[in-house]
C-alpha positions as CSV (number, residue, x, y, z in Angstrom):
1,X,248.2,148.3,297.7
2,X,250.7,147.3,300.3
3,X,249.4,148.7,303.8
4,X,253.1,148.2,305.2
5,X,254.3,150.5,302.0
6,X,251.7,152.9,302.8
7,X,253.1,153.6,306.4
8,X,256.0,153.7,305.2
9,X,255.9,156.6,303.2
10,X,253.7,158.3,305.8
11,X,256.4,157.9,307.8
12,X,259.3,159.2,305.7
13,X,256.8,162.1,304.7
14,X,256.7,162.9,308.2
15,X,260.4,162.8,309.1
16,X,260.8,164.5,305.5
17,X,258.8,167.4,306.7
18,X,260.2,167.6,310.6
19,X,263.5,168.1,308.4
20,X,262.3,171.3,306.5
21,X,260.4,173.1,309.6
22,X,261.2,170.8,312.8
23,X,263.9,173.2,314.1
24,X,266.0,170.6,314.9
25,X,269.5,170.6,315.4
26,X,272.4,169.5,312.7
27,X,273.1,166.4,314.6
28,X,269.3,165.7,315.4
29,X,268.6,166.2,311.4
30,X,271.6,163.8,310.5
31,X,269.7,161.2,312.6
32,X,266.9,161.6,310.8
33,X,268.1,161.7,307.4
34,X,269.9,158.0,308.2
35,X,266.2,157.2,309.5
36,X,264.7,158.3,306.1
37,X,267.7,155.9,304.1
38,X,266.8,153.0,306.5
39,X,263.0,153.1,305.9
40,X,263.7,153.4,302.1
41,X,265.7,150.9,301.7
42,X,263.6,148.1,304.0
43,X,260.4,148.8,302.2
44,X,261.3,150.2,298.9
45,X,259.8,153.7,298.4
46,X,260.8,157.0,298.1
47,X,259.2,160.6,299.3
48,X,258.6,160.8,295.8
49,X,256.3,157.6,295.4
50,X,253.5,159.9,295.6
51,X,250.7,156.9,294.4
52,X,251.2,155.9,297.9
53,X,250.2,158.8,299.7
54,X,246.7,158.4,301.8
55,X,244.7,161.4,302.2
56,X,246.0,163.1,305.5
57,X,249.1,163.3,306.6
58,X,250.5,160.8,309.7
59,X,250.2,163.7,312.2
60,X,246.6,164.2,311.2
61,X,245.5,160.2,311.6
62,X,247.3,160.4,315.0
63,X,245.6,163.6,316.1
64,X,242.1,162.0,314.8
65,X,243.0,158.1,316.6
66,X,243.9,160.5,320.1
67,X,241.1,162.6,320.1
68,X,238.4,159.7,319.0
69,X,237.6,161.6,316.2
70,X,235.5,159.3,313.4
71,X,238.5,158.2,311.1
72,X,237.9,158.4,307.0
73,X,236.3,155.3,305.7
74,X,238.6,154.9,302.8
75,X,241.9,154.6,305.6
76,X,240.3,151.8,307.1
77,X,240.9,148.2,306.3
78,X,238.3,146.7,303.8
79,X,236.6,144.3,305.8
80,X,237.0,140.8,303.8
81,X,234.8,138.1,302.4
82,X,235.0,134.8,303.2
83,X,236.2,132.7,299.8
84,X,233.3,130.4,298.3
85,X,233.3,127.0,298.5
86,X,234.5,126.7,295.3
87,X,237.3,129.6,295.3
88,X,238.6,127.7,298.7
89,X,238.8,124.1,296.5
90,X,240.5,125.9,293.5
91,X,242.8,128.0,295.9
92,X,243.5,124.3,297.0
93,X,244.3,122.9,293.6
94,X,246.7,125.6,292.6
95,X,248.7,125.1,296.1
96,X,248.9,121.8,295.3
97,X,250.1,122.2,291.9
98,X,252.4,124.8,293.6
99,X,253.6,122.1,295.0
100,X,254.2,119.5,292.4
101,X,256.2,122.7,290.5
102,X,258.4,123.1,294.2
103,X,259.4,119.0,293.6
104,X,260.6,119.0,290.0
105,X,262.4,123.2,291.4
106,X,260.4,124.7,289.1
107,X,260.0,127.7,291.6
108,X,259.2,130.4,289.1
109,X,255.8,128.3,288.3
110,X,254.9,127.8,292.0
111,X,255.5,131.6,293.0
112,X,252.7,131.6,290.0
113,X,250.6,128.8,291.3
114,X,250.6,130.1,294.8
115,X,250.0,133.7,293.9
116,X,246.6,132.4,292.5
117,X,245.8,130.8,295.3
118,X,246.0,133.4,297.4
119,X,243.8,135.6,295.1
120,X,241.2,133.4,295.9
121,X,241.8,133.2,299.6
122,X,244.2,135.7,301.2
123,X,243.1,134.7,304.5
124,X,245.6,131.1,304.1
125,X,248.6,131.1,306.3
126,X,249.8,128.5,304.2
127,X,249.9,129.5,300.6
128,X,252.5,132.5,302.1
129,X,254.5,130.5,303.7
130,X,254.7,128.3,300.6
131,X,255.3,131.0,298.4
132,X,258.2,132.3,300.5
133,X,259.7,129.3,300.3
134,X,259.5,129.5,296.4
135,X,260.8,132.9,296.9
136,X,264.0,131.7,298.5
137,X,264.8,129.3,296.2
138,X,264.5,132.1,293.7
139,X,267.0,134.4,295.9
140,X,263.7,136.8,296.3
141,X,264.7,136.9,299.9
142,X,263.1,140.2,300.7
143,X,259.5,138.8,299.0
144,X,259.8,135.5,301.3
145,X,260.3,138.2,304.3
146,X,257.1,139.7,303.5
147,X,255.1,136.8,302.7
148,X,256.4,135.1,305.8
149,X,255.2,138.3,308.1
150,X,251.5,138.1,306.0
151,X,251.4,134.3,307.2
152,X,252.4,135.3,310.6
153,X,249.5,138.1,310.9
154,X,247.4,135.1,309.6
155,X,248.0,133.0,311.9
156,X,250.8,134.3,314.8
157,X,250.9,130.1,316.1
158,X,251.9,128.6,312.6
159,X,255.7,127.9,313.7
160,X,256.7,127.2,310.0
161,X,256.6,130.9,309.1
162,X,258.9,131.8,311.6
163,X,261.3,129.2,311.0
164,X,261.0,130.2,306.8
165,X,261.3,133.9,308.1
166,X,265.0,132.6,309.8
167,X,266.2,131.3,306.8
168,X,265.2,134.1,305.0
169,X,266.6,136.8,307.3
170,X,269.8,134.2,307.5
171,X,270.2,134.9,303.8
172,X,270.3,138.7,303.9
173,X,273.1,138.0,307.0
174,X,270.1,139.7,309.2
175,X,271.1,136.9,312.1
176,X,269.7,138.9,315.0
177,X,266.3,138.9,313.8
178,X,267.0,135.2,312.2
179,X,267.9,134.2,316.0
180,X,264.8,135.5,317.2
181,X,262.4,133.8,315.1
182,X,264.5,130.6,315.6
183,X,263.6,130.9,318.9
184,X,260.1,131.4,318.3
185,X,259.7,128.8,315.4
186,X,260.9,126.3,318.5
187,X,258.9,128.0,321.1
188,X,256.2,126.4,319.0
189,X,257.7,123.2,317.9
190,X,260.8,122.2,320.1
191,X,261.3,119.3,318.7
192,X,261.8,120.6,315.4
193,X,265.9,119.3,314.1
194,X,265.8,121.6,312.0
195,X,265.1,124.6,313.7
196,X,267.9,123.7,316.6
197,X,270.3,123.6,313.8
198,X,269.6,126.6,312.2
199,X,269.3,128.9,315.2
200,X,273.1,127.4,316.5
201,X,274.2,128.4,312.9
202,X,272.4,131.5,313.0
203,X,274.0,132.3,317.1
204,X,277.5,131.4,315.4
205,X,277.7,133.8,312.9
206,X,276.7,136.3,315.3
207,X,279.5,135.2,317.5
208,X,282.1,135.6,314.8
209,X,281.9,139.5,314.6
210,X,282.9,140.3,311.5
211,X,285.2,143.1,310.8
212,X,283.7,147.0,310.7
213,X,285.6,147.2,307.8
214,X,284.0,144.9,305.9
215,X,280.0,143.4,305.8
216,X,278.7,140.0,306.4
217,X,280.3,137.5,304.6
218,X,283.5,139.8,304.1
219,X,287.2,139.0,304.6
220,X,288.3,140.9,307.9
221,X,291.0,142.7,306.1
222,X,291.8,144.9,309.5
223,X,292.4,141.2,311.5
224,X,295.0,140.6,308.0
225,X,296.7,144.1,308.4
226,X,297.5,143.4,312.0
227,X,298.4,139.5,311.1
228,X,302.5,139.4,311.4
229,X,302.7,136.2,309.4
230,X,300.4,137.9,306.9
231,X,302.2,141.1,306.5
232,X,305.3,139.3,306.6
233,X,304.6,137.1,303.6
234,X,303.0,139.7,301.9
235,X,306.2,141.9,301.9
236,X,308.1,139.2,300.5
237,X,305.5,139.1,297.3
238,X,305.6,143.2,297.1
239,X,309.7,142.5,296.6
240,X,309.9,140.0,294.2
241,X,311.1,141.4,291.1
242,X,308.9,140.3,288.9
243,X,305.8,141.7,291.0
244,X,307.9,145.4,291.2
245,X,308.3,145.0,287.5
246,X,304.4,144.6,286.6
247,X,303.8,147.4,289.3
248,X,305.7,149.8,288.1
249,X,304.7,149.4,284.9
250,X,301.5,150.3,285.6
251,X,302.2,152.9,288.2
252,X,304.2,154.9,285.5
253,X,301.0,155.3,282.9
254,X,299.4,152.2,281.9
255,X,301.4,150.5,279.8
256,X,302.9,147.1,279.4
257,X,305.0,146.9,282.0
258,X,307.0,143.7,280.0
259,X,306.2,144.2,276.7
260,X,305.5,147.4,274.3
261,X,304.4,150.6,275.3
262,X,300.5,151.3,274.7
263,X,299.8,147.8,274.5
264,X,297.7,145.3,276.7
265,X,299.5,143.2,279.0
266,X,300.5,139.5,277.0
267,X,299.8,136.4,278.0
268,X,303.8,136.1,279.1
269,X,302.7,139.1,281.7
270,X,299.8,137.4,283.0
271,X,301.8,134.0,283.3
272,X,304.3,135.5,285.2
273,X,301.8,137.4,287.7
274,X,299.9,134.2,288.4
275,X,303.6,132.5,288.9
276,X,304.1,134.9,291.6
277,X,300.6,134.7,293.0
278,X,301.4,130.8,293.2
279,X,304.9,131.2,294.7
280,X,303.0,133.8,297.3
281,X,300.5,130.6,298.5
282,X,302.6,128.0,298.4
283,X,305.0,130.4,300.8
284,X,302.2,131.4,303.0
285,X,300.9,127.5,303.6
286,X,304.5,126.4,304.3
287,X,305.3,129.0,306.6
288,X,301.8,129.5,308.5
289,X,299.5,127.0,307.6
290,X,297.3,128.3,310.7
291,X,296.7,132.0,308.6
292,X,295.9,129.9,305.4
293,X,293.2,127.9,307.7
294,X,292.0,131.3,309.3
295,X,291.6,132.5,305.9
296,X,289.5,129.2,304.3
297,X,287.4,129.8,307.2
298,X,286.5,132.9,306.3
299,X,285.8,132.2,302.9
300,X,283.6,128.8,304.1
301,X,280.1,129.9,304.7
302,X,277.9,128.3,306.6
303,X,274.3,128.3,305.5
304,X,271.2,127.0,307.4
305,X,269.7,123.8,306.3
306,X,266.1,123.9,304.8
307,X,265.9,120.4,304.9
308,X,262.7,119.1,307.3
309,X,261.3,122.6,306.1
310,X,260.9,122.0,302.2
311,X,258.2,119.8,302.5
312,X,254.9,122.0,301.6
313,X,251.6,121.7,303.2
């Protein structure tokens, strides 16, 4: 079972029960129920995932590791056996087939390949960081994460981890934590393109400073509200009469607002919407060609390159 889970839940049993006897003040409480969200949602589990409980509670291990006290076998990490000779040359094959399977983007049969290998020796920095690889191409950008952080504890000078761990933090728009293990993945290979690349895309985004009304990746509809040329043009569209007709047809109880009461609107309707919608663009790029620029740039993401990093050891 996942240690990381584990602590997890020790830890959101713990803050569960400082809730229900802690004493603690509305606002202090509030701050910890946000806590409790947070740690659910990075690692997946709830306080009632009860399969993951271990047998004391997180005050107990602490008052047992501060007072020296003999901590319960079964709490300890099992100490591991090095792989045979031959698990180590099968655990080879099946990276290597991981491999040929990553070439022809068959990335649902590497994850496979590469899971095997690891059964046969979780002790290689390399099948994780292969499999997270897999996993990105899959969009599994939270497995890559973990499997990058496994090949990390493996081995904390293996710089391909950390710059597979950027992308994947890139991908979940996580670019603080991308930029630092940038930085890291060149710490250990500065010469790396790729790497430089990524951590200016990844610096960039942060620079933008998206909107609080919106996430990553969102329009900043507050920077549109306060736009003049924006609100301008967009009055304009609210008064041409063929906009006020459709609107106020379905303002006044859902029916069509050009055609028969109680019916869907008819492809005339729709025509004449999408006329207006068209009239609106062509307006706003003849007027203020700068907002319609502001706005493609919004919608253009930038993603980091994978490209020296897709080869597979």
């Amino acid at each position: 079972m996942d240690n990381k889970k584990r602590l997890a839940y020790a830890i959101i049993q713990f803050l569960h029960d400082q809730l229900r006897h802690g004493g603690l003040s509305s606002d202090a409480q509030e701050s910890l129920e946000v806590a409790i969200q947070c740690l659910e949602t990075a690692f997946g589990v709830t306080v009632e995932d009860s399969d993951l409980a271990l047998p004391q509670t997180l005050p107990e291990i602490f008052e047992a590791a501060a007072t020296g006290k003999e901590m319960p076998q079964d709490l300890r990490s099992p100490a591991r056996t090095p792989p045979s000779e031959e698990d180590s040359a099968e655990a080879e094959r099946l990276k290597t087939e991981g491999n040929e399977q990553m070439k022809v983007e068959n990335f649902e049969a590497a994850v496979h390949f590469y899971g095997k290998a690891i059964e046969l020796n979780p002790a290689n920095a390399v099948y994780f960081c292969n499999r997270a690889a897999a996993y990105s191409k899959l969009g599994n950008y939270a497995g890559a994460v973990q499997d990058c952080e496994r090949a990390i504890c493996i081995d904390p000078a293996y710089s391909k981890a950390y710059g597979r761990m950027g992308l994947a933090l890139s991908s979940l728009n996580k670019h603080v934590e991308a930029v630092a293990y940038y930085k890291k993945a060149l710490e250990l290979d500065p010469d790396n393109e790729t790497y430089k690349s990524n951590l200016k895309i990844a610096e960039l985004k942060l620079r933008e400073a998206p909107s609080p009304t919106g996430g990553a990746g969102s329009f900043d509809i507050a920077g549109l509200l306060n736009n003049p040329g924006f609100m301008t043009m967009a009055s304009s569209l609210m008064n041409n009469p063929q906009i006020q007709q459709l609107m106020s047809g379905m303002i006044s109880g859902g029916h069509n607002p050009l055609g028969t009461p109680g019916t869907s609107p008819s492809q005339n309707d729709l025509a004449s919407l999408i006329q207006a919608g068209q009239q609106f663009a062509q307006q706003m790029q003849q007027q203020n060609p700068e907002l319609i620029e502001q706005l493609r740039s919004q919608i253009r993401s930038r993603t980091p390159s994978a490209s020296n990093d897709e080869q597979q050891e």
